[in-house]
C-alpha positions, 0 to 999 in steps of 0.5 A: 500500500502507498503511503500518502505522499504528493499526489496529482489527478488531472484531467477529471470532471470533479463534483461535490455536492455538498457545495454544487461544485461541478467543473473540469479541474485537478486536485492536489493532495498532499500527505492526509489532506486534499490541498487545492482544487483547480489553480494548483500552486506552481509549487507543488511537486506531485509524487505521482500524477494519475490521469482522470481524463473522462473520469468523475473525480469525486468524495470517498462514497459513504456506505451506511448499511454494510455488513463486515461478518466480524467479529464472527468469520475471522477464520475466514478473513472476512474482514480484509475482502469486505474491505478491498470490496469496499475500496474497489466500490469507491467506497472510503466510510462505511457503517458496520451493523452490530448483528454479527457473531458475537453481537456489538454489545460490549466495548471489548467487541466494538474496539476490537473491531476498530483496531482490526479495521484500523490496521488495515487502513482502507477504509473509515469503519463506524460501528453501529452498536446493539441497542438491545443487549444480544439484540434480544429486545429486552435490556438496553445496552450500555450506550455511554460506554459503547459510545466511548469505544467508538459507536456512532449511533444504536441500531436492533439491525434486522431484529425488529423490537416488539415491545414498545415500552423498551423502545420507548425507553431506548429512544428517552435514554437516546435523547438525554445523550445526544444520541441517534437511533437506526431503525429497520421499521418492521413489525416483528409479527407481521414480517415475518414473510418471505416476499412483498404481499401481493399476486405474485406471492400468492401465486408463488405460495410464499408467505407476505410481507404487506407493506403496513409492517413498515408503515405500522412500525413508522407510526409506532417510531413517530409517536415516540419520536414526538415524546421522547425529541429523539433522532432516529434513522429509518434504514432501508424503507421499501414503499410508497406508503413508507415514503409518504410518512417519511415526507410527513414526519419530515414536514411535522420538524422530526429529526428523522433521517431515511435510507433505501437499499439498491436492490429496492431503487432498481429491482421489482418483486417480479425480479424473484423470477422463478423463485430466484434465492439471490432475490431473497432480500430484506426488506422484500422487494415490493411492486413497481408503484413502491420502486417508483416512490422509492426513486421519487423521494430519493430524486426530492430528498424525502429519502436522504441516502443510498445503500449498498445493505451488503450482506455477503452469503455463502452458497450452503445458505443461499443455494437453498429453496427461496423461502429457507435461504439466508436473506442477503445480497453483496453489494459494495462493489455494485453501489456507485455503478448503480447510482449512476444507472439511476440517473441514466434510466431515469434523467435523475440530476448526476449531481443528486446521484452522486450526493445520495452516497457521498454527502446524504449519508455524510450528513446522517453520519454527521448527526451522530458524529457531531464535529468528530466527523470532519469533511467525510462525502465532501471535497474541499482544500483542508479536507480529508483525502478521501477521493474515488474516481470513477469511470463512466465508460467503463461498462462491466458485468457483475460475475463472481469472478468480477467481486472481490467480496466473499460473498458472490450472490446478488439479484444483479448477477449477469447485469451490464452495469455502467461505469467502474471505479479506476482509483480509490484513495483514503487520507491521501493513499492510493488504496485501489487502482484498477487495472 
């Protein structure tokens, strides 16, 4: 790996959202830091020049649902691929779920895991830890302590949390601490399904998901939100209906942040096929009026961010009959191609595609992070190094053979996807290049 030293990309189109900067110029970075966009000074000596013509030059990617398996697969090395994975998707900050084996519930686990990933120097990891201890919905966790070893907000992840006086709870003690929760909204009774409810389950025999599972959880979250003052993040939403509540809670002056997944941006419930397991998501994948609310609010800014929800699962647990596979999809290296493929199939501003996974999610990290958060999603002279150049001519098909993530299922297998990411830097270093 190159440690940071001068570096030079010239050539490239550079966009930040953050402050609406589109235009043709280089950027300088010297050690850590970016040190100049455009008008470089004749005095900076480059160590290395890379060469972005017909590139996008943009920030780091910032990846709010991502899966790392440990602890839990340190056997397997899961860390160090999910890792490369996320450099090779342009992605330089991610937020890592606490549902792993054991679950993020002690400091011990959280610093470990920091450390771990500190090590490798890719990519920024901030954990998410258990609201719950071992997610079991019944006792909350020492929130100040896990705060202290690194969490930057709480999170059930996908275990839905059935009793209403603990989260009510959770979000109090929350609120009192500046604190900020994410929510997978799902009714824990009524989702227990397999796929969207609808004529194609019913066809298909599979068990329902109907969409009041997400919107009677929303409810449930407002109205403590509204007692408690508490900032909560919504994570993955799937349908029109969710949208809508979203837009409203908004407009009422809660302090609620949302996310949607790729898979449910771009992919329908017919994309199950004929019971298809790589299709076998959480949440399922609704009907088309819900992909195009989806895409709507993502468009207006109901919805504040785009994720990857990599969850990378090996074959024994996917290559089984649909309804008893392992949910899941990987996705870290598919996320930035499929931004782009949303401003490309609907006209969506190229500026708002690429704000929806560098500067959006930025700002819901921000929320929680405070000031310890610094210049993540955003490019700037004095900010972090953190720079993805991606190619938007380079088409390329999603194989196995393609992803450096362990885990090689996903519903956009034998897809043609448009651009790929040429270079990766975080603080500075040039931690991917492809080739």
């Amino acid at each position: 790996m190159n440690k940071p030293n001068n570096l030079l990309i010239t050539g490239g189109r550079v966009i930040d959202p953050a402050r609406g900067f589109d235009q043709k110029a280089d950027l300088a970075l010297a050690g850590t830091a970016l040190v100049a966009i455009g008008n470089i000074a004749p005095e900076f000596q480059p160590d290395r020049v890379l060469d972005a013509t017909g590139c996008l030059v943009l920030p780091g990617l910032v990846d709010l649902a991502v899966r790392l398996r440990e602890p839990g697969y340190e056997h397997a090395r899961m860390l160090e691929s999910e890792m490369q994975a996320a450099m090779a998707g342009g992605i330089t900050s991610l937020v890592c779920q606490p549902d792993t084996d054991p679950v993020l519930d002690e400091p011990g686990l959280v610093e470990m895991l920091r450390f771990r990933a500190e090590k490798l120097q890719q990519a920024r990891v901030y954990p998410l830890g258990a609201l719950t201890r071992n997610l079991q919905g019944a006792t909350l966790t020492e929130m100040v302590e896990l705060t202290e070893a690194g969490c930057v907000a709480f999170s059930q992840a996908e275990v839905a949390l059935t009793d209403t006086l603990v989260l009510q709870r959770a979000l109090q003690y929350a609120s009192t601490f500046g604190y900020a929760v994410w929510l997978r909204p799902q009714d824990g009774f009524l989702g227990q399904g397999v796929a969207a409810s609808g004529p194609l389950a019913t066809r298909m025999g599979l068990s329902g998901v109907p969409v009041m599972a997400e919107t009677i959880a929303m409810h449930t979250i407002f109205e403590l939100m509204r007692a408690t003052g508490a900032r909560v993040h919504l994570c993955r939403i799937s349908s029109a209906a969710g949208v809508e509540l979203v837009r409203q809670a908004k407009a009422d002056g809660l302090l609620v942040s949302c996310d949607i997944s790729i898979n449910s941006l771009h992919l329908m419930d017919t994309d199950i096929g004929y019971f298809d397991s790589r299709a076998r998501l959480n949440p399922p994948l609704r009907q088309q009026r819900d992909r195009d609310a989806l895409r709507a609010g993502l468009a207006d800014g109901t919805i504040d961010a785009l994720v990857s929800d990599h969850t990378p699962v090996d074959d024994d647990a996917k290559t089984l009959p649909f309804a008893e596979s392992e949910p899941g999809a990987t996705g870290l290296e598919l996320l930035l191609s499929l931004a782009y493929k949303w401003h490309q199939d609907t006209g969506v501003d190229l500026c708002r595609a690429i704000a929806v996974v560098t500067h959006g999610p930025a700002q819901v990290l921000g929320s929680a992070l405070g000031t310890r958060l610094g210049r993540t999603g955003h490019l700037a002279p004095g900010g972090l190094g953190d720079v993805c150049v991606f190619d938007p001519q380079a088409n390329w098909t999603v194989t196995a053979a393609a992803l450096h993530s362990q885990g090689k299922h996903t519903p956009f297998s034998g897809y043609e996807l448009p651009g790929r990411v040429r270079y990766t830097l975080v603080g500075g270093r040039l931690v991917h290049q492809a080739f």
